[in-house]
C-alpha positions in Angstrom: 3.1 -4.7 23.6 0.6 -2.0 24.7 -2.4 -1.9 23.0 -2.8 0.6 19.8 -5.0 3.4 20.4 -6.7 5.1 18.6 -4.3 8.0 17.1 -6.5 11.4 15.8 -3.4 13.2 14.5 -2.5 10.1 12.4 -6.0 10.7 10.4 -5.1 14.3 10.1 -2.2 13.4 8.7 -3.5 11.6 6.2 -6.0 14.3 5.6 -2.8 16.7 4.9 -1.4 14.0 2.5 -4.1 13.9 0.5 -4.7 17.4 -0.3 -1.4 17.9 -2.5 -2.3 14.9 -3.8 -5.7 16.1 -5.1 -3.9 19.7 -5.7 -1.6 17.6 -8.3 -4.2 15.4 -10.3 -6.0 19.0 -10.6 -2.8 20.4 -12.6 -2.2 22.8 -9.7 1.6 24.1 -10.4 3.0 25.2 -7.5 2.1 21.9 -6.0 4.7 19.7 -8.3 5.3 17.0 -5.9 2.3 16.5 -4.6 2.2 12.7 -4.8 4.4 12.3 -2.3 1.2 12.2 -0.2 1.0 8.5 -1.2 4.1 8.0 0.5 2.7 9.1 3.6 -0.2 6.6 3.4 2.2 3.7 2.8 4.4 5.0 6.0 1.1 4.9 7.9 0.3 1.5 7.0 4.1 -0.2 7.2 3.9 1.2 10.7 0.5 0.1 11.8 0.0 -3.1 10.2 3.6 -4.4 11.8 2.0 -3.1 14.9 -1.1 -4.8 14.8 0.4 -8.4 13.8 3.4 -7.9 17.0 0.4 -7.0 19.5 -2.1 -9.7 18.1 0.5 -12.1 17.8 2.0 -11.5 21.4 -1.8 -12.1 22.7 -1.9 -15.0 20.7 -5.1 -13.5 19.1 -3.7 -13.1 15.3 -5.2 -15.2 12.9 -4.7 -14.7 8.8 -8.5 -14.4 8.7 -9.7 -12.0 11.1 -6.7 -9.6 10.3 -7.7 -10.2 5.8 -11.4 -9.6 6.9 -10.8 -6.4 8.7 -9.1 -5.0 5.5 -11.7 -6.2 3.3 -14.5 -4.7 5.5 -12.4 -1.4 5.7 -12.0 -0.9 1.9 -14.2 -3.2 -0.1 -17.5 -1.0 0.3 -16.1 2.1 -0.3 -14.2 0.6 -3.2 -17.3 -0.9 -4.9 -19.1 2.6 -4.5 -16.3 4.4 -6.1 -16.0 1.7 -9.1 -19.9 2.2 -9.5 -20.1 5.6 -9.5 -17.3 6.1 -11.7 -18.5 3.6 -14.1 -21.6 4.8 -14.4 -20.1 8.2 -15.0 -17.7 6.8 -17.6 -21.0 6.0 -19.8 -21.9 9.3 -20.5 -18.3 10.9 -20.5 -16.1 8.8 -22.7 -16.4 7.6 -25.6 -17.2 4.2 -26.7 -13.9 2.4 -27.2 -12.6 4.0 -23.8 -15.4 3.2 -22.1 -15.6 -0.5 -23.1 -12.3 -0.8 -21.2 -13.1 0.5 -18.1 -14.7 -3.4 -17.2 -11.2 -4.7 -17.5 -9.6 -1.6 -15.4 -12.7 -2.5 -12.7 -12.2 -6.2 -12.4 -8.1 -4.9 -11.9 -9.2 -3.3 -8.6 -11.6 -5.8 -7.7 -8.6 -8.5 -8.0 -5.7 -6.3 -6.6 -4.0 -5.9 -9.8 -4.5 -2.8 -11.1 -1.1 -2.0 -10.9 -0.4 -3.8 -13.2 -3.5 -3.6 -15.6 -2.7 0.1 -15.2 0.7 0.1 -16.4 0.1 -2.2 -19.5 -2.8 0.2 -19.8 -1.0 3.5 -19.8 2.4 2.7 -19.9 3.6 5.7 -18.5 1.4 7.5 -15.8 1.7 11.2 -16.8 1.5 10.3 -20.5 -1.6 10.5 -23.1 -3.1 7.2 -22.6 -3.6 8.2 -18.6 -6.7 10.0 -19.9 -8.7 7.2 -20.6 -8.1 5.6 -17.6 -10.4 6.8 -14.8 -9.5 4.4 -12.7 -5.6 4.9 -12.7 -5.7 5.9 -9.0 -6.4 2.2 -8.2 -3.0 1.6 -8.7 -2.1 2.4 -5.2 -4.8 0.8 -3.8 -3.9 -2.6 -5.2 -0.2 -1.8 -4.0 -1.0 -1.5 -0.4 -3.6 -4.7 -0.7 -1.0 -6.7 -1.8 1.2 -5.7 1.1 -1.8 -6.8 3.3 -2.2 -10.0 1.6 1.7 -10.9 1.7 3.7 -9.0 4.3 1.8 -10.9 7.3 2.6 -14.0 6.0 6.6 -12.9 5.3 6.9 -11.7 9.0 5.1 -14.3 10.4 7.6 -17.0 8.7 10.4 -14.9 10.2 9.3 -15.1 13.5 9.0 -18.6 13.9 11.5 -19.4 11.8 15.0 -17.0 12.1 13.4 -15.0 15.2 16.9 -13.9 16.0 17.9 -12.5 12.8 13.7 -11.2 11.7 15.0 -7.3 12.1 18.5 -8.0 10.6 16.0 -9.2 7.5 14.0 -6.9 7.8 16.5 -4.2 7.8 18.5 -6.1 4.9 14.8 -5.9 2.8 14.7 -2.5 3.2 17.8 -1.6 1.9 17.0 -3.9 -1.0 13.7 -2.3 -1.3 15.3 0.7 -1.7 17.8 0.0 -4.1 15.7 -1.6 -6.8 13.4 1.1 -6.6 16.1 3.7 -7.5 17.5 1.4 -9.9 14.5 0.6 -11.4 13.4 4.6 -11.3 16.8 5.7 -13.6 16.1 2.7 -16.2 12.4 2.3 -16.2 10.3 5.1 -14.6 7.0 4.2 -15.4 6.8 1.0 -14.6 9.0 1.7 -11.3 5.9 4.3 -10.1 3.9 1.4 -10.2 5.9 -1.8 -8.8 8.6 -0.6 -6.9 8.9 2.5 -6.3 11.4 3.7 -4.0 8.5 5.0 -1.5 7.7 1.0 -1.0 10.6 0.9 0.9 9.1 2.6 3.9 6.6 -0.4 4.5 9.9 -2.2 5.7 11.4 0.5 7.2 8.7 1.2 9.4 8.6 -2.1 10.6 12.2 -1.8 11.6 11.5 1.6 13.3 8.9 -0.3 15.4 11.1 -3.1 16.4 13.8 -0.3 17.9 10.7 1.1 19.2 9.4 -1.7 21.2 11.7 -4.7 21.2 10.0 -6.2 24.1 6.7 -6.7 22.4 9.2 -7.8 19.1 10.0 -10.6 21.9 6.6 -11.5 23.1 5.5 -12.1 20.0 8.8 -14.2 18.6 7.9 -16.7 21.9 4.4 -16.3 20.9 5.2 -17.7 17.4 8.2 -20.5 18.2 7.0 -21.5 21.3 
C-alpha cells in the first residue's frame, strides 16, 4: 500500500463541515441541517484510520501504542485547553448549581464518555437541559475516541483471524451499523444522536470503500498479520 500523503483538500473539507455546523449551534435558520458536518468528520476518520492500520500493518510497523499515542498527542492538548477555558468561563456565566456540574461533564471528556454523561445529562440534545451543558459538543469527541480505542483492535482480530471473510464482515457491520441506527432513530432519537447514530455507519463503510480501493495492500497486510 502506498504511503498516505498528506491531503490539503481533505482539511478544507473539514473546514466546510464545520461551518454549518457552527451556523447551526448559532440558531442560523436557513442552515437546518447543519450537523451533518459531523458526519463528514467521521467519513474522514473511517477512511483514514483503516488506511493507516493497512499501510502500518503491511510494513509491519503498527503497533497499538504508537498508533493510541498519536491520537492522544493530536487531541489531548487542545482538549485540555478547551475544557479550561470553558470551565473557567462557566464560573462567571452560570449559575451555581449548573456550574457545580460542569466537573462531572469535564472528567466525561477526559475519560471518553461524554456521550454518555451527556445524554443522562440532557436527555434529549435540542431540549432545555442542553443549556446547561457547555460541554455537550464533547459528545462527538468521545464517539470518534472510542472508535480509535476499539476499531484497531476489531480489524486487527479479523485479519489474523478470518482474513478471507474481514470485508464480507466488514460489509455485514455496516449494514448492521446502519440498521440499528435507523431503528434506534424512529424509537429513541436522543439517545440514537448519541450512540448510534445512523452516521456511525460510515466508519465501516469507509473501510469497505478502501478495501475495493486497494485490495492489494488489504493483502499485504492480511500476510502481514497471519503470517
Amino acid at each position: 500500500m502506498s504511503a498516505i500523503k498528506y491531503r490539503p483538500e481533505v482539511d478544507g473539507l473539514r473546514a466546510v463541515a464545520v461551518i454549518p455546523v457552527v451556523l447551526f449551534h448559532l440558531g442560523a435558520l436557513w442552515v437546518p441541517g447543519g450537523f451533518v458536518g459531523v458526519d463528514v468528520f467521521f467519513v474522514i476518520s473511517g477512511y483514514l484510520i483503516t488506511a493507516i492500520i493497512l499501510k502500518e500493518q503491511s510494513a509491519g510497523t503498527f503497533t497499538f501504542r504508537g498508533f493510541w499515542m498519536r491520537r492522544v498527542r493530536r487531541i489531548l492538548p487542545a482538549m485540555l485547553a478547551m475544557l479550561f477555558v470553558t470551565g473557567v468561563a462557566s464560573y462567571f456565566i452560570m449559575f451555581g448549581p449548573a456550574w457545580k456540574g460542569i466537573g462531572e461533564q469535564v472528567v466525561s471528556a477526559i475519560f471518553i464518555y461524554a456521550n454518555v454523561e451527556m445524554w443522562q445529562l440532557a436527555g434529549n440534545y435540542w431540549g432545555p437541559a442542553a443549556e446547561n451543558a457547555p460541554l455537550l459538543h464533547t459528545w462527538s469527541l468521545s464517539v470518534e475516541e472510542q472508535f480509535y480505542l476499539f476499531y484497531p483492535l476489531l480489524l486487527l482480530l479479523l485479519l489474523k483471524f478470518v482474513p478471507k471473510r474481514t470485508f464480507a464482515l466488514v460489509l455485514l457491520g455496516t449494514a448492521f451499523s446502519f440498521a440499528v441506527g435507523l431503528y434506534a432513530t424512529k424509537h429513541s432519537p436522543s439517545a440514537a444522536f448519541i450512540f448510534c447514530h445512523p452516521e456511525h455507519g460510515n466508519w465501516p463503510q469507509d473501510a469497505c470503500w478502501l478495501f475495493l480501493k486497494d485490495p492489494e495492500g488489504l493483502r499485504q497486510a492480511v500476510e502481514s498479520v497471519v503470517l
